[in-house]
N, C-alpha and C positions, 0 to 999 in steps of 0.2 A: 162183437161188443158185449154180449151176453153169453156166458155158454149155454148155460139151461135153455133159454131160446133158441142159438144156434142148433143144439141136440134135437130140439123139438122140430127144427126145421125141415133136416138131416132126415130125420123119421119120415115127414111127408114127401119129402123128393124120394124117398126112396121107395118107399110104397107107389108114386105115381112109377118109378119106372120098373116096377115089379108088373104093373098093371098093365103096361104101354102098350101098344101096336109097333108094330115092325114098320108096317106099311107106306111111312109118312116118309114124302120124298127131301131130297135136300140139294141145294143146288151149289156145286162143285165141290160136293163132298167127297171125302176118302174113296165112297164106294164107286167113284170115276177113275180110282186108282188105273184101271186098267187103257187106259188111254194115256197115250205119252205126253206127258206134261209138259209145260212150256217151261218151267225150272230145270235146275239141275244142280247137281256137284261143283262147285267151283273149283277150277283144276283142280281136281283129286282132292281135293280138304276137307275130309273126316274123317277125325281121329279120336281115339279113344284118350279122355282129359283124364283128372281127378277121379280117386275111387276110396270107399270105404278103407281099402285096403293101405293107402298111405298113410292113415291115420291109426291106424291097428284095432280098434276095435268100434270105428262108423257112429261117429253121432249121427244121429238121422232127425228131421229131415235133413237133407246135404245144402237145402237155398244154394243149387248149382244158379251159378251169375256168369257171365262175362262180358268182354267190349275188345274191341277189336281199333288197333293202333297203325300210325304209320309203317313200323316195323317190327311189333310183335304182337300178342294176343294175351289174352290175360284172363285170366280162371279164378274166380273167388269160390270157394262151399265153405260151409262150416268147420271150424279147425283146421284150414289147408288153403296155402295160396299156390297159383305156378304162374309161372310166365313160360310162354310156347311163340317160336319164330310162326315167323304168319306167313313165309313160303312153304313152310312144311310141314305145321304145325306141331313139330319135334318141342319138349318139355327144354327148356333151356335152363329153370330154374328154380328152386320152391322152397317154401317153407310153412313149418307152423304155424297157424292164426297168433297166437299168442305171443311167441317170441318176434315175428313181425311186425306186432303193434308195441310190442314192450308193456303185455298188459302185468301188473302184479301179480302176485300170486294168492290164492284163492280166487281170481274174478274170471267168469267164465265169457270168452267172447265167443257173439254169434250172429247171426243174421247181416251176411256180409253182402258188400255192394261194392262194384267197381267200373268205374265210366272214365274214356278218354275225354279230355277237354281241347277241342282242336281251338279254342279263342286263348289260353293260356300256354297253350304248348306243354300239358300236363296230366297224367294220370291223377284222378283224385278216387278216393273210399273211403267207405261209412259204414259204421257199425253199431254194433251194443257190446258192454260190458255186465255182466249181471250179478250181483253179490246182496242178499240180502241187506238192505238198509245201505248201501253202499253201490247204485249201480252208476252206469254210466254210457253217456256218449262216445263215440270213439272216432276220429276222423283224420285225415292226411293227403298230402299228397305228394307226386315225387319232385327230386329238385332239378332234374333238369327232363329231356323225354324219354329217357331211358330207364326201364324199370327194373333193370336186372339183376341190380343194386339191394338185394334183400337181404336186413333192410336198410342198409347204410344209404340208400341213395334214396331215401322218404324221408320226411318232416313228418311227424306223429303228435295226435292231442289228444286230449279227452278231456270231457266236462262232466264235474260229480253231478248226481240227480239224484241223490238220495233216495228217497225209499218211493222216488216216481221211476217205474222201469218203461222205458221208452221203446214199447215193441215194436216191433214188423219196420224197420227204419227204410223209407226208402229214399234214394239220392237224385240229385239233380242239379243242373246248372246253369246259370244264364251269364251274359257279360261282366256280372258286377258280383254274382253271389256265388256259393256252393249253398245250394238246399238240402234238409233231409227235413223231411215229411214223417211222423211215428204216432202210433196209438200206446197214450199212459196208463199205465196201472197199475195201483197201490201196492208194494210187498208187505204194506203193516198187516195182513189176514191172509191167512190162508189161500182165499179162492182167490186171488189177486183181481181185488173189483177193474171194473175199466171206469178212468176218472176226465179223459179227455182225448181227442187225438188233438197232435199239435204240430208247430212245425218251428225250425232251426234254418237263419240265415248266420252263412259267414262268408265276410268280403275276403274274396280270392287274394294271393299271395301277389307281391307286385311281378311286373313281369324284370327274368332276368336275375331273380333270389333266390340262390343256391344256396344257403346256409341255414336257412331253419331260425333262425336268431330273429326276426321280426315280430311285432307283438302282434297275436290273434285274437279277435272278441268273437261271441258267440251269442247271437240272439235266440230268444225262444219266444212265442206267441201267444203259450195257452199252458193254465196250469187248474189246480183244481179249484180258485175261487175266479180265472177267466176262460172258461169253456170254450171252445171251437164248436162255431154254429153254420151251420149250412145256411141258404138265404131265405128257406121257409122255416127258420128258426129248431129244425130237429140238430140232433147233436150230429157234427164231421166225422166221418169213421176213415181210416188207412188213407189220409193225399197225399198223392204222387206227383212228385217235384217230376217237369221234364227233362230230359238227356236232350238238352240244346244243343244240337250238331251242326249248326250253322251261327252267322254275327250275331244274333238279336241282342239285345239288352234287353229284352225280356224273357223270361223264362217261366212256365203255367205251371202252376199243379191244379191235379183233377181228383178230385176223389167220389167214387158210387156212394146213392147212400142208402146208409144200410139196412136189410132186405132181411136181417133173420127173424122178424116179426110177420113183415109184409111183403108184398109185390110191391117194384121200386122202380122210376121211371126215367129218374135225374140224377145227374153228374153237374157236383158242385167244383167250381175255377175259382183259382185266386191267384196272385201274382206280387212279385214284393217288387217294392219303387225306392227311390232312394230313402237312406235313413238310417236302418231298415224301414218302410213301413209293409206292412202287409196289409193288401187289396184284396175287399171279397169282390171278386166283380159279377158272381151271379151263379144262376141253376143254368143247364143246360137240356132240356126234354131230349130223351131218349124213350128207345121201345123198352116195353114192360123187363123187367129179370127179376127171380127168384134165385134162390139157394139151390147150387146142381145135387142132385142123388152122387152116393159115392159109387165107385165106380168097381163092379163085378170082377175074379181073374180065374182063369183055367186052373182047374186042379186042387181049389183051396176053398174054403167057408169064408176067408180074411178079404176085406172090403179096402178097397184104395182112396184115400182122402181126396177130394175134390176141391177144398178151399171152400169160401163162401159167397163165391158172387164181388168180391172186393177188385180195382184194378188193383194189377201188382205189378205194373211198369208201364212207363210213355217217352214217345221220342218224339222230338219237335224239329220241325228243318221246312223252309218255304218249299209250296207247292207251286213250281211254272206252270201246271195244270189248270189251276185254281186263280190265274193271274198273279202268279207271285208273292199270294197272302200267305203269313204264318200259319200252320199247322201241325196238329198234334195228334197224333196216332194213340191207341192203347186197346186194350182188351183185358176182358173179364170170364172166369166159366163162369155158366149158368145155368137155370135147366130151360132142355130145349122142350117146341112143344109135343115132341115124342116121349116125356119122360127122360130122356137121356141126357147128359151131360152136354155142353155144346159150348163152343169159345164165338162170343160175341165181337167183336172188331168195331170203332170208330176211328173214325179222321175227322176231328172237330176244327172248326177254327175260333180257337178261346179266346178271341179279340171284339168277336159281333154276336161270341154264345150261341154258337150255331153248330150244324150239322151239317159237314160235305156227304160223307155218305157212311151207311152201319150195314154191317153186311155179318154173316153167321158161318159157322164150318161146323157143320154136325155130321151124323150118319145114321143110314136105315138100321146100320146093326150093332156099332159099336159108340162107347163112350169119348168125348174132345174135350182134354180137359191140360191145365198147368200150360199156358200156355206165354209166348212173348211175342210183337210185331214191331216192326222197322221199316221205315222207306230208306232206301237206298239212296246215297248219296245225290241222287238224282232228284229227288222230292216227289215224286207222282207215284212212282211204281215202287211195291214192297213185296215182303217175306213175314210171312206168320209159323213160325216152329209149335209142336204141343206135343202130350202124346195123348196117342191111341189104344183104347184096351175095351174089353167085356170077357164073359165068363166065357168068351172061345177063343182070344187073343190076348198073345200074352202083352202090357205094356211097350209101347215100342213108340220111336220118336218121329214125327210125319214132319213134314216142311208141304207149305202152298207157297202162291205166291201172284202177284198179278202187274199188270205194265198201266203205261198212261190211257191207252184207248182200250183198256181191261172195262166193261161196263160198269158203273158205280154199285159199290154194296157187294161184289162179287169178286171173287179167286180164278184165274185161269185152270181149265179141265188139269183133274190128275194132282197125283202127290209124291211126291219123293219120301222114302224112307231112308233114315239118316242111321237107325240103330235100333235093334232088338234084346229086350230083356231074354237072360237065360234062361231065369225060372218064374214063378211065381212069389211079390215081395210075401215077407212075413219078418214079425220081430214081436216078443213076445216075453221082455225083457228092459221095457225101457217102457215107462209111464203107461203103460193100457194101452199099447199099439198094438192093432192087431184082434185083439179081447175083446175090450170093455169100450176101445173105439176103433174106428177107422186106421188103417195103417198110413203114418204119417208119409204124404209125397210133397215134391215139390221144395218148400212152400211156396218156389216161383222158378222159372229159368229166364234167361237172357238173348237177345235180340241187339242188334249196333249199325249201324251203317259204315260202310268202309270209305274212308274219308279219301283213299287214291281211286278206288274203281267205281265208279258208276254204275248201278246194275245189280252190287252184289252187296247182302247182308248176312253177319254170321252171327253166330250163335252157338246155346248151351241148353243140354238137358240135360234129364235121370235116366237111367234105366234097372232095372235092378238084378241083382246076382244072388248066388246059391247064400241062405241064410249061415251066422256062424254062431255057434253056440247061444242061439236066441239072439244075436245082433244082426238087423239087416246090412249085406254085405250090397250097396247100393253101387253102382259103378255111372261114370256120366259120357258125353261124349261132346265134342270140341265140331264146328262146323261151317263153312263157308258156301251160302248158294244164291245163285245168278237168277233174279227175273226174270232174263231172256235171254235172247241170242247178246254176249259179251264179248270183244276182245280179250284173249287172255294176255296178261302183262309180257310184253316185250323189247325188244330192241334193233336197231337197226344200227350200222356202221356205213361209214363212208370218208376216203380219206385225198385229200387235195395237197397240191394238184395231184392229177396220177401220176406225175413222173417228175423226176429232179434231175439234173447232171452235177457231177461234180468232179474234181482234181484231184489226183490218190496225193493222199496227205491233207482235203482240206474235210466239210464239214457241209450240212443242208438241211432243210427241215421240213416236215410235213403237218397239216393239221389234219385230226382226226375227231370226227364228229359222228357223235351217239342220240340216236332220233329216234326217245321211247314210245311206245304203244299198249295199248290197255290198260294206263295208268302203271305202267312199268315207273316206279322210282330209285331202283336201287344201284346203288356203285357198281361200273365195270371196272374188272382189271385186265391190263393191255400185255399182247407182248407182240412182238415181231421175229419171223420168220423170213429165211431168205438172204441174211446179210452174207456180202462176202468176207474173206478171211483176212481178218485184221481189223473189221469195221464194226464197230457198237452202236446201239440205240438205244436214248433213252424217253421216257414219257413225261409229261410234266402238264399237270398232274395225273398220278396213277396210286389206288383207283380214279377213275374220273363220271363223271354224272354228264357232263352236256357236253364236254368240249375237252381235246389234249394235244400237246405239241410233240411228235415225234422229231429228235432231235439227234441225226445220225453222223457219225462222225470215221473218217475213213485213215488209216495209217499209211505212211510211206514205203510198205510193202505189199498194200492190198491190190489186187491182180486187176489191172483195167477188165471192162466186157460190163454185160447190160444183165443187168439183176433182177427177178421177180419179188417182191415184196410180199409179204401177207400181213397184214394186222389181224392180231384177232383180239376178240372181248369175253369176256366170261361171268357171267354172273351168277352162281348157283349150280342149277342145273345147264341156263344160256348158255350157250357160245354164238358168236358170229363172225364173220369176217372178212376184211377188203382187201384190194388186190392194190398194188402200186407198183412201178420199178426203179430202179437207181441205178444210173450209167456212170459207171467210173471212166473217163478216159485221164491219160496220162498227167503226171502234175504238169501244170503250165510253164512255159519256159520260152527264149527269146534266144536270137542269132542274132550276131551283129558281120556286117561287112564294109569295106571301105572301099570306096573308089574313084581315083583310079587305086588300082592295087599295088602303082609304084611312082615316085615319084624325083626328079634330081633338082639338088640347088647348090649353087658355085657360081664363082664370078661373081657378075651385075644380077644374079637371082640368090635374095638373102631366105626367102621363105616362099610358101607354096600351101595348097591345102586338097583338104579330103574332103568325101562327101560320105556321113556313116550312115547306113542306112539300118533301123532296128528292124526284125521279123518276128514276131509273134508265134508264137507255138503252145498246139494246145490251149486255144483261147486266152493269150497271155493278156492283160492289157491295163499293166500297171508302165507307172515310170520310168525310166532307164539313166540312172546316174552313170555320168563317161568321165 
């Protein structure tokens, strides 16, 4: 909110943790690494996302973001979009921030955000536009679920805000709104004073509107003669709209308050109701945080920025845990009480202003800092992403994570490391990074919950690379991981009956039923094996999701005898497949006889008669016109 304060802050956290003790324990910290953790890799998905290098010369910070969809995955950083399949997390598509949004030219966009809307059936994002005296809002979403459409297949807006630049935007959604949350500040001076944080509803697009053509309004809450006030009357700094991942019509934002003066206790909620109106509905007591020290790296004097104590993202979805009540996850770094940097965690529920449980991930030796958290589509049990670093590790990106009977406030033992920086960041070249302040990280990464698998959230960080001509060369990396033991997504086949007969030259059918597993959603495609010669199969429908009619058809030359069948399915990497047979015998056909077999009439005998008798053959067993 201040920088002169925040610097002065900066100064005292870092002197506490020049001063620190090692000694101070921490419970289910990194340094439990050495114990196998109850997470893990979700089928193999870590992949190397977005990197300075697609941009050529690496704005930094990168604000690595993403969210994770029915069927693909989605990567926002600064100046660079992708979209990546989400079985393999293979790059499918990308582009430039700018010609993406259609921003004009001289306006720089930055501080990107992107979150699936499973109540719409739609990706939506949020941004900034920046141009002196000229900045702006930026927001969209796409028009049907399919993002890959860049950007022909998005609706795009933006709202002038003149010489109010609406920093650190953060997004969010509930049934009836898109939120973004931002802290304003004046471009008429220089130091760009801070004049308010405030917040933006816009009523969601109707459902089923693919054209972009509908009129959109844009509310805003606070400007500089209506201040945003927290409920002990200090000014709102950075609120965070939630990422509503389940029905609610309501959706929270929370914002810490801010701490670069003082020690800070409370996270203010508010919520919009119809209208728009916006609800302050109160403070929420939490344990004490201050401003983290930045954070030490191997090999260098250059110091890694830590943020201030602000949250920088929340996800909401009912806890069954909790009996079912709304809840909302989020985290903040702070300093811990070693001195060290440390990611603070809650799970509120911002309907009664209360606290399920706050729990910490620090370490005896190294700095937790830039961090995101998600419950899993499950509600009870989540994943916390961050990284890890001090002056004997290099930055690198750690994952916890805990289940429903995980004790409250606490991570199950161990960490998964998801990715390691190459070198030590530096930039030396871009605003006093590095010098005169902190080397810019962060400013946040991304957390989602996977709306097919139960169990598993993914995620986004930084890591950083070999510097390039004074530009940090920052690289990030893309990630999927399981709370616990998970089915991983699959399939099963099976096809009725198991056996058909039929007559060469006629025709028979099978149904073929696909019975997925661990939130397997995706189209199989069928074929069959085993026909004999002259005889075709076809599917209907193919690919097919739940159910298909094999539909086999046999020629007037195809060779009688008993067939083995195979169906098989394919999905990806899947295959599977069922067994059936098909008996041709002979086409069907009929004998006729008469008897007696002879007959005389003469004389007094004018007529006389037969008796025909039909024979069926080959299961014949139609009509017989004589």
């Amino acid at each position: 909110m201040n920088p002169a304060a925040l610097a002065a802050a900066k100064r005292r956290a870092d002197a506490a943790a020049n001063g620190a003790s090692s000694a101070i324990p921490r419970q289910a910290g990194p340094e439990s690494a050495a114990r196998k953790p109850s997470s893990a890799i979700f089928n193999s998905l870590n992949q190397p996302g977005l990197s300075a290098g697609d941009e050529g010369n690496g704005v930094t910070p990168p604000d690595t973001t993403g969210a994770i969809g029915p069927n693909f995955y989605m990567e926002f950083v600064n100046q660079f979009v992708g979209v990546f399949d989400r079985n393999t997390l293979a790059r499918v598509n990308s582009l430039d921030l700018a010609s993406f949004v259609g921003a004009p030219s001289g306006l720089t966009t930055t501080d990107v955000q992107i979150q699936w809307d499973p109540q719409s059936n739609r990706w939506i994002y949020a941004l900034i536009g920046f141009q002196t005296g000229n900045n702006y809002v930026l927001f969209g979403w796409t028009k049907t679920a399919d993002p890959t459409n860049l950007p022909g297949g998005w609706c795009r807006y933006g709202v002038g805000t003149g010489s109010s630049l609406n920093d650190y935007p953060k997004l969010g959604h509930d049934a009836n709104f898109i939120t973004i949350g931002s802290n304003v500040y004046s471009d008429t001076l220089p130091t760009y004073p801070f004049v308010t944080a405030n917040m933006w509803a816009i009523p969601k697009p109707l459902a089923g509107d693919t054209t972009c053509s509908s009129p959109v309004s844009a509310w805003y809450f606070a400007d500089a003669t209506h201040l945003l006030h927290n409920a002990d009357g200090s000014l709102a700094f950075t609120p965070v709209p939630a990422n509503t991942a389940d029905g609610s019509s309501t959706g929270y934002i929370v914002g810490a308050h801010d701490d670069t003066t003082a020690a800070q206790s409370k996270v203010m909620v508010w919520h919009f109701a119809s209208g728009p109106t916006l609800v302050a509905d109160g403070d929420i007591s939490v344990g004490s945080f201050s401003v983290p020290p930045s954070v030490p790296q191997p090999g260098t004097t250059y110091l890694l920025d830590s943020l201030d104590g602000r949250l920088t993202q929340a996800v909401q979805l009912r806890d069954p845990s909790a009996g079912g009540i709304e809840a909302l996850w989020t985290q903040h770094t702070v300093a811990g009480a070693s001195g060290r940097a440390v990611v603070r965690w809650n799970e509120f529920v911002p309907s009664t202003l209360s606290v399920l449980q706050e729990g910490e991930i620090g370490s005896d030796t190294d700095h937790i800092f830039n961090a995101a958290i998600s419950p899993s589509s499950g509600g009870s049990d989540a994943a916390v992403f961050y990284n890890r670093g001090s002056g004997s590790t290099l930055a690198l990106i750690g994952a916890q994570t805990r289940q429903s009977s995980t004790p409250p406030g606490q991570m199950d033992a161990g960490e998964v490391v998801l990715g390691t920086s190459a070198t030590f960041d530096q930039e030396t070249l871009f605003q006093g990074n590095c010098t005169t302040a902190p080397c810019r990280w962060g400013d946040y990464s991304g957390a989602s919950p996977d709306p097919s698998n139960a169990g598993v959230v993914w995620g986004s960080n930084q890591l950083a690379g070999p510097a390039f001509f004074g530009f940090a060369q920052w690289t990030t990396q893309n990630f999927a991981v399981s709370t616990g033991p998970v089915s991983v997504p699959d399939f099963s086949m099976s096809v009725t009956p198991a056996s058909q007969t039929v007559g060469v030259g006629s025709g028979t059918s099978y149904t073929v039923s696909i019975t997925p597993t661990g939130g397997f959603s995706g189209p199989v495609v069928l074929s069959v094996d085993g026909l004999p010669a002259g005889a075709t199969g076809s599917f209907t429908p193919n690919p097919a999701t739940g159910s298909s009619t094999l539909a086999v058809t046999t020629a007037t030359t195809t060779p009688t005898g008993t067939y083995p069948l195979t169906v098989r399915g394919v999905n990806g990497t899947l295959s599977h497949s069922a067994a059936a047979t098909l008996v041709v015998n002979p086409a069907p056909d009929f004998s006729l006889s008469a008897a007696p077999t002879s007959r005389s009439i003469g004389g007094s005998v004018s007529s006389t008669t037969y008796s025909i008798t039909v024979t069926p053959i080959n299961g014949f067993n139609s009509p017989v016109s004589l």
